[in-house]
N, C-alpha and C positions, 0 to 999 in steps of 0.2 A: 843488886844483881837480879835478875830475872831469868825464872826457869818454867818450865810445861813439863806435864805430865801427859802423857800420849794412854788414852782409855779405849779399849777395844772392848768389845761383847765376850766377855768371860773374863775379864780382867777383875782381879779380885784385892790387889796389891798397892792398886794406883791410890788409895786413902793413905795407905802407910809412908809408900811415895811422897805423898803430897805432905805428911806432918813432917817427915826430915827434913826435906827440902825448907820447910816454914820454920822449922825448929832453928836451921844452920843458915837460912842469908835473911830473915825477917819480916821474909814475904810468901804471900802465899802464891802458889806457884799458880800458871795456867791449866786449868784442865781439857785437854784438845781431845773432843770424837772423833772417833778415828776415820768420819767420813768428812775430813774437814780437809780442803786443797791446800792450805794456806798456812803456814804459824806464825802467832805475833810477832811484830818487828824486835829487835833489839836482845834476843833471847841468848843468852848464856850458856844455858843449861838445859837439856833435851832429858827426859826420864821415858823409860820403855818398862813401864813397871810388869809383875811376875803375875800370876793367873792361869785361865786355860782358853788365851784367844781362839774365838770361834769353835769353844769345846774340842780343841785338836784334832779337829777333821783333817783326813789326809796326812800331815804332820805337824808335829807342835810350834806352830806360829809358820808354817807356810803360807796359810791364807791370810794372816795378818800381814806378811812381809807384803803384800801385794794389794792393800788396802790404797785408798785416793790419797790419806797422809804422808804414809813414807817416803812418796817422791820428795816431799817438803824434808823432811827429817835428811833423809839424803844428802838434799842441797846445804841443809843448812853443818850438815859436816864435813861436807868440802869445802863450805864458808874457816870450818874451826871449830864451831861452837860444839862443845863439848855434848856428848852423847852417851847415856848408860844405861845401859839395859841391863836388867837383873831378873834369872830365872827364865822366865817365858819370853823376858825381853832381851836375853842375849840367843835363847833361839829364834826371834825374829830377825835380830841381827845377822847372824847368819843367813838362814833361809832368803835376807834381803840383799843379800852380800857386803856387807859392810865389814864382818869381820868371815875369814876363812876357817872352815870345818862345818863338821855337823855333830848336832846333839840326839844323840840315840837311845833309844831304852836301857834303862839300869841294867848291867848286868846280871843281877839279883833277878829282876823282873818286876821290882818292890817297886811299891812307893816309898820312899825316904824320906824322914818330917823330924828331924834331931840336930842339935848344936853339933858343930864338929870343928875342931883346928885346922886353922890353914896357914900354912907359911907364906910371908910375903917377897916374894921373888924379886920381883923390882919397885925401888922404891923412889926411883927418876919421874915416874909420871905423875900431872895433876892429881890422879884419883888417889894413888899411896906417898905422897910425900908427908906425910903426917906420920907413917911408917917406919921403923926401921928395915932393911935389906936382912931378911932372914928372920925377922919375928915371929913368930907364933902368936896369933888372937883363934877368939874365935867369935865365928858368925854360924847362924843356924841354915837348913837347908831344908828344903819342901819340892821337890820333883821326883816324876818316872820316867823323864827322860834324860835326864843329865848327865847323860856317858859322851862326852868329848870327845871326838874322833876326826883325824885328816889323814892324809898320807905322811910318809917318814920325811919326804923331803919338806912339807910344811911344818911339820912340829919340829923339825929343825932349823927352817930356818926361823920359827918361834923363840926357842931356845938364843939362836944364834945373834937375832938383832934384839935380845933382852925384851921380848912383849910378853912371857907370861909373867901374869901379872901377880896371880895367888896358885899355890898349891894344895892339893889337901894335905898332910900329915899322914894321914892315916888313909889306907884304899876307902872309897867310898861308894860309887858308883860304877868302876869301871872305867875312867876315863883316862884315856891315854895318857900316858906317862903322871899321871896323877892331876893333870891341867884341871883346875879351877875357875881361871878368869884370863883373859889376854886382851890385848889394849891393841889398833890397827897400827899399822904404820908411822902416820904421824901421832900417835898417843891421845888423839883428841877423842878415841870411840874404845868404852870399855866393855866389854861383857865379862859375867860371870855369875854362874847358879847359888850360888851362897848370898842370904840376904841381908847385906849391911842393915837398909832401915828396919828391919827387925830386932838392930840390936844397938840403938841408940841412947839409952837413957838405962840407969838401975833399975826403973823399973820390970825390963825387958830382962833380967838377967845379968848384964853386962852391958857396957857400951862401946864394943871394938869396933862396930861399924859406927859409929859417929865419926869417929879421923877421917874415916873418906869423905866425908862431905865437908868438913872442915877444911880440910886440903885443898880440894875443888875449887870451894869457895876464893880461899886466900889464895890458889891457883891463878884462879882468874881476876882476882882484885881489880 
């Protein structure tokens, strides 16, 4: 299986990125600058690792959604090929429009840097089928901007065709209806501010984000 990691100027995540990905299909992944037009042939696996692309001028990953790569990343998720951005990577997701809403300053004001539980909402897609529908793990969280926010009729229709993907447990940041992570329409593009590859191995604490990559993998077998 083959995958890339997508490295922007403040990206600070894409190492950790790149050891789960090497950890869970046995290769080390592509590392693509993010002034690259192009992504290797035959990719699988698209990573939008977490960070503070272009020091969050304007908004946190606006000006990365708008980078010469993401047209690639784009196409290659209309191809299918599976797409995950985590943290800063599901606010450029957004900001690029791949997935609907926007990620706002904590309500707090804070920065937030702590493990926290999140329930797993659906467990039908590549990224949670290692999951059960209603578990409880936990994955750590490192953002000040990660208040989830659309309108009533999107987070319903969220709800509605089963794409939130994690919730918190517990309030967190202020984000609507407690949204965590939500996957697009056809389930191939996932975002979500909680950092699985942070939490891969016992050394890390725990290892409840390693399923998702597991998943993935034998997802895409």
């Amino acid at each position: 299986m083959k995958s890339a990691v997508i490295v922007f100027p403040g990206s600070n995540c894409d190492r950790d990125m790149a050891v789960a990905l090497e950890r869970t299909t046995g290769r080390k992944p592509a590392m693509i600058w993010h002034r690259e037009t192009e992504l290797p042939e035959g990719l699988d696996v698209v990573a939008i690792p977490g960070g503070f692309s272009y020091g969050d001028y304007l908004r946190s990953g606006a000006m990365a959604a708008r980078s010469p790569v993401m047209k690639a990343v784009k196409a290659a998720a209309e191809r299918g090929v599976s797409v995950l951005g985590v943290c800063n990577g599901f606010q450029i997701l957004t900001e690029a429009g791949l997935l609907p809403g926007a990620l706002m300053r904590n309500a707090n004001l804070s920065f937030i840097c702590r493990d926290v539980p999140l329930k797993v909402e659906n467990s039908q897609s590549a990224f949670t089928s290692r999951y059960g529908s209603g578990e409880a793990i936990r994955i750590p969280v490192a953002h000040h901007d990660g208040n989830y926010q659309a309108d009533e009729a999107t987070l319903d229709r969220l709800e509605g065709e089963g794409r939130v993907a994690f919730r918190y447990v517990e309030a967190c940041n202020g984000s609507a209806r407690d949204i965590a992570g939500i996957v697009n329409e056809s389930g191939n593009v996932l975002g979500m501010m909680p950092h699985p590859e942070r939490m891969v191995e016992p050394a890390h604490g725990g290892d409840d984000g390693l399923r998702l990559f597991e998943g993935l993998i034998e997802a895409i077998g």
